[in-house]
C-alpha positions as CSV (number, residue, x, y, z in Angstrom):
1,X,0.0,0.0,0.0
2,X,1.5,3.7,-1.2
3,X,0.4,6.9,-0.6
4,X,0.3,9.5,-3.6
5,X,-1.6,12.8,-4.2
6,X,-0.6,12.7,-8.3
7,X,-0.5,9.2,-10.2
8,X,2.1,9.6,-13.7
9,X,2.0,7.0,-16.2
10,X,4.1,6.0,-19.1
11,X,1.7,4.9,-21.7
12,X,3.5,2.2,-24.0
13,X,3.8,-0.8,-22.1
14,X,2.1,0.6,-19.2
15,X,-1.5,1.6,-20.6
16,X,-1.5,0.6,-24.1
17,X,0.2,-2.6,-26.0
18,X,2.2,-0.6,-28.8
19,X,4.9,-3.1,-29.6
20,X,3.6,-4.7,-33.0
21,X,2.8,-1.3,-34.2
22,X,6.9,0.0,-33.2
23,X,8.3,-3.2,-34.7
24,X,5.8,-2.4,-38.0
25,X,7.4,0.9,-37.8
26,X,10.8,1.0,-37.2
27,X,11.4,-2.1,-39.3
28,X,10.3,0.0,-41.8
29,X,12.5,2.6,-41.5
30,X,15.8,0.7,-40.9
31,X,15.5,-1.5,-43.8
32,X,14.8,2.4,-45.8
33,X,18.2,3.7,-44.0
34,X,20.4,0.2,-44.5
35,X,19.7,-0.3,-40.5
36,X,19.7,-3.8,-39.0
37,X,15.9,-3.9,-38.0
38,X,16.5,-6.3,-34.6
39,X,18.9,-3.7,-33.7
40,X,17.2,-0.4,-34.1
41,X,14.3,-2.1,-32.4
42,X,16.3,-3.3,-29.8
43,X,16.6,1.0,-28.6
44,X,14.0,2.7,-29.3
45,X,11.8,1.4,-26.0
46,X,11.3,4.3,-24.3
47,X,13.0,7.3,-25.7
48,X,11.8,9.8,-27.8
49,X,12.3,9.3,-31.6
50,X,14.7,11.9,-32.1
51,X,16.8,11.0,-29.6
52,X,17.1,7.7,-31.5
53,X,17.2,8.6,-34.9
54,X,20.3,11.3,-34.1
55,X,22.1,8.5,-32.2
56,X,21.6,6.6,-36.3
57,X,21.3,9.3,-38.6
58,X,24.0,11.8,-40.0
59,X,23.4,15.3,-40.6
60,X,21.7,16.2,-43.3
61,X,19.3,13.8,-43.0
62,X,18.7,13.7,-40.1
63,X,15.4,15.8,-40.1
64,X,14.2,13.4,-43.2
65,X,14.9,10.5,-41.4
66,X,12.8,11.9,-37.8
67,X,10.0,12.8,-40.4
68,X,9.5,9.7,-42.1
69,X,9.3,7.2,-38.5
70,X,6.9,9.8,-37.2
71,X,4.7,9.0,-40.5
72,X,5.2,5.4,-40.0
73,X,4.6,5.1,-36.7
74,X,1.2,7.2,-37.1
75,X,0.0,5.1,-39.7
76,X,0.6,2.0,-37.9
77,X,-1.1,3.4,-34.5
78,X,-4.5,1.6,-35.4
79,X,-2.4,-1.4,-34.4
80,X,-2.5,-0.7,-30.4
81,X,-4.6,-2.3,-28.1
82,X,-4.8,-1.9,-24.1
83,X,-3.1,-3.4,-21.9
84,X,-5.5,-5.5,-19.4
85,X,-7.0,-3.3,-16.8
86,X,-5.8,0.4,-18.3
87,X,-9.2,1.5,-19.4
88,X,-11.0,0.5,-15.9
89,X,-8.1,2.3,-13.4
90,X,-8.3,5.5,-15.4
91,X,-12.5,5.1,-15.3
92,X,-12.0,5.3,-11.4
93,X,-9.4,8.0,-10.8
94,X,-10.6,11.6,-10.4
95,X,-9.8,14.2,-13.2
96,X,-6.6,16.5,-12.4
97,X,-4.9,13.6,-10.2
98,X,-3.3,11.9,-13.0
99,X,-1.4,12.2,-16.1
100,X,-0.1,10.4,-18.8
101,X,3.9,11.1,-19.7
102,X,5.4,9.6,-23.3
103,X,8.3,9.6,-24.8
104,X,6.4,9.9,-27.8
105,X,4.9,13.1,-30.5
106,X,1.7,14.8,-29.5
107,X,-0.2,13.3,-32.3
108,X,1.3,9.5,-31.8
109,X,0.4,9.6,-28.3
110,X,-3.3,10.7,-28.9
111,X,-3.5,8.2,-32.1
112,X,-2.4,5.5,-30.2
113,X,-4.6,6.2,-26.8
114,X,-7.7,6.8,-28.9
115,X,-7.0,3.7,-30.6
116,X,-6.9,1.9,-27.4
117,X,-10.4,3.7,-26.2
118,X,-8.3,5.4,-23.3
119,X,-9.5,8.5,-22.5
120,X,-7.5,11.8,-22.9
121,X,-6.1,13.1,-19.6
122,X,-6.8,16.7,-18.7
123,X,-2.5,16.7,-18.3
124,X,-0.6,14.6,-20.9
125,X,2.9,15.3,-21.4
126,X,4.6,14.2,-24.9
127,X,8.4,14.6,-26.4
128,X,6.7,17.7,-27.9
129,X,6.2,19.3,-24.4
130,X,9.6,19.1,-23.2
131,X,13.1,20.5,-24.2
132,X,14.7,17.1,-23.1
133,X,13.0,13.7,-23.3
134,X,13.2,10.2,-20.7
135,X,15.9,9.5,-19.1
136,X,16.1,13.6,-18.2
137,X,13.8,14.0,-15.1
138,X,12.0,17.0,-17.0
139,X,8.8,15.3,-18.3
140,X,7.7,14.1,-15.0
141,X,8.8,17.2,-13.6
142,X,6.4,19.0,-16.2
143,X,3.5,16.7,-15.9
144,X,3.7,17.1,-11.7
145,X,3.6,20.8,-12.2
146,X,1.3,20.8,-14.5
147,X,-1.3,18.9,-12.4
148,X,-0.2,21.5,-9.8
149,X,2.0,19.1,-7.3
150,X,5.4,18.5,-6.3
151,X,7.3,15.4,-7.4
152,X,7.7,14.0,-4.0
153,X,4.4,13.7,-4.0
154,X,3.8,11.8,-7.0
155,X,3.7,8.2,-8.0
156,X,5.2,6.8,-11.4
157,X,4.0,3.9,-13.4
158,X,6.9,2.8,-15.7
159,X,7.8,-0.3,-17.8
160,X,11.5,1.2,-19.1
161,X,14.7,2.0,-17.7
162,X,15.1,5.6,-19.2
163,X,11.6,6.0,-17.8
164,X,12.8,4.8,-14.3
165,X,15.7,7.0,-14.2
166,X,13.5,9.7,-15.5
167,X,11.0,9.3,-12.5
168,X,14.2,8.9,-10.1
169,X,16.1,12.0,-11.1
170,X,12.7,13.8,-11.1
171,X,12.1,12.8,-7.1
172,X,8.8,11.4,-7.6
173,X,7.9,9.6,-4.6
174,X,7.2,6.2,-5.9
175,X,8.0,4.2,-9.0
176,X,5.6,1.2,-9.5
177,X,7.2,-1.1,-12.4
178,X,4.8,-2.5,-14.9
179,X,5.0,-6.4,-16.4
180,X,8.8,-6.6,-16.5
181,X,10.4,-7.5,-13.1
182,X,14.1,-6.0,-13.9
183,X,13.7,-2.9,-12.9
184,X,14.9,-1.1,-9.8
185,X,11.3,0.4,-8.4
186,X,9.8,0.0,-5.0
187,X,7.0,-2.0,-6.3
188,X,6.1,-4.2,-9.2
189,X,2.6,-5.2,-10.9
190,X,2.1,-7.3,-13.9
191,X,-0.1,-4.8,-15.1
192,X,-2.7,-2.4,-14.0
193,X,-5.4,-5.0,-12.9
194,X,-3.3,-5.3,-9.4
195,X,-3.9,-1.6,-8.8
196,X,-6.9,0.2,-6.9
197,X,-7.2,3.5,-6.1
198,X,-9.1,4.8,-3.2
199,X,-8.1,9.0,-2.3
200,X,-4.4,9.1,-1.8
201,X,-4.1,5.3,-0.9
202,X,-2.7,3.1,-4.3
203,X,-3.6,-0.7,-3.4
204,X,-1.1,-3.1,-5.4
205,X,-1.0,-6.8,-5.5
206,X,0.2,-9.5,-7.8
């Protein structure tokens, strides 16, 4: 049992199933740029999609190459599905306590929670919100502030390690991993069907 006055979440992996629809994606594009797919893949969990493709890509196409997996990926959002017990937490929390904090674009990150019939949170922080993306502490800095509360008194929901580190560095209060168990958090759920809410009080269980 936790105590937490804001609830953050990371939405891939956490609240919606995106991973068929990133494979799709950035298959795509690596095979376009002479990338090893299984490779590129294997990085782009949890970081924002510039961040990968300027680790990749060489000036001057670098821009070209951020463009085209932000077309893929949108056009592949239709794809995602949500994970088991996403859509009935969120039905339960009150507006203005929570938020959800991505990694990816503004218009991925609606795509792919409207695809998954979650609902829009009154706060949602995307890599278009902050200067620095995951594992910088400044998006669940922004989301807390923006939902008008201090990190310390937050709780995080993450399934990544650039996520994790984010949440630390930002001094949330709690991090609650989600389905993998090799992360270093104070709690662990398989996913969100072991967590109830009641005020301040988060409930988990395996």
């Amino acid at each position: 049992m936790l105590h937490a006055e804001g609830l953050l979440f990371d939405s891939d992996g956490v609240l919606v199933d995106s991973d068929s629809s990133v494979e799709e994606a950035w298959s795509a594009w690596a095979r376009h740029w002479d990338l090893d797919p299984d490779e590129v893949v294997a990085q782009v969990h949890g970081t924002p999609s510039r961040r990968t493709v300027a680790r990749l890509i060489a000036e001057p196409h670098r821009e070209e190459a951020l463009a085209m997996v932000d077309r893929l990926e949108l056009e592949s959002a239709d794809a995602v599905r949500a994970l088991p017990g996403a859509v009935e937490l969120l039905a339960t929390l009150v507006p203005g306590t929570w938020s959800v904090v991505t990694s990816g674009t503004g218009p991925l990150a609606r795509a792919r929670l409207r695809a998954a019939g979650i609902p829009l949170p009154e706060v949602l922080v995307t890599a278009d919100d902050v200067t620095r993306g995951k594992p910088d502490p400044e998006p669940y800095r922004t989301a807390a502030g923006r939902l008008g509360r201090a990190p310390g008194v937050c709780l995080v929901f993450e399934d990544a390690a650039p996520g994790v580190a984010a949440a630390r560095a930002a001094g949330v209060r709690h991090v609650v991993g989600v389905i993998r168990r090799d992360l270093e958090v104070d709690a662990y759920v398989p996913d969100l069907r072991s967590v109830t809410v009641d005020g301040r009080t988060v409930r988990l269980s395996d």
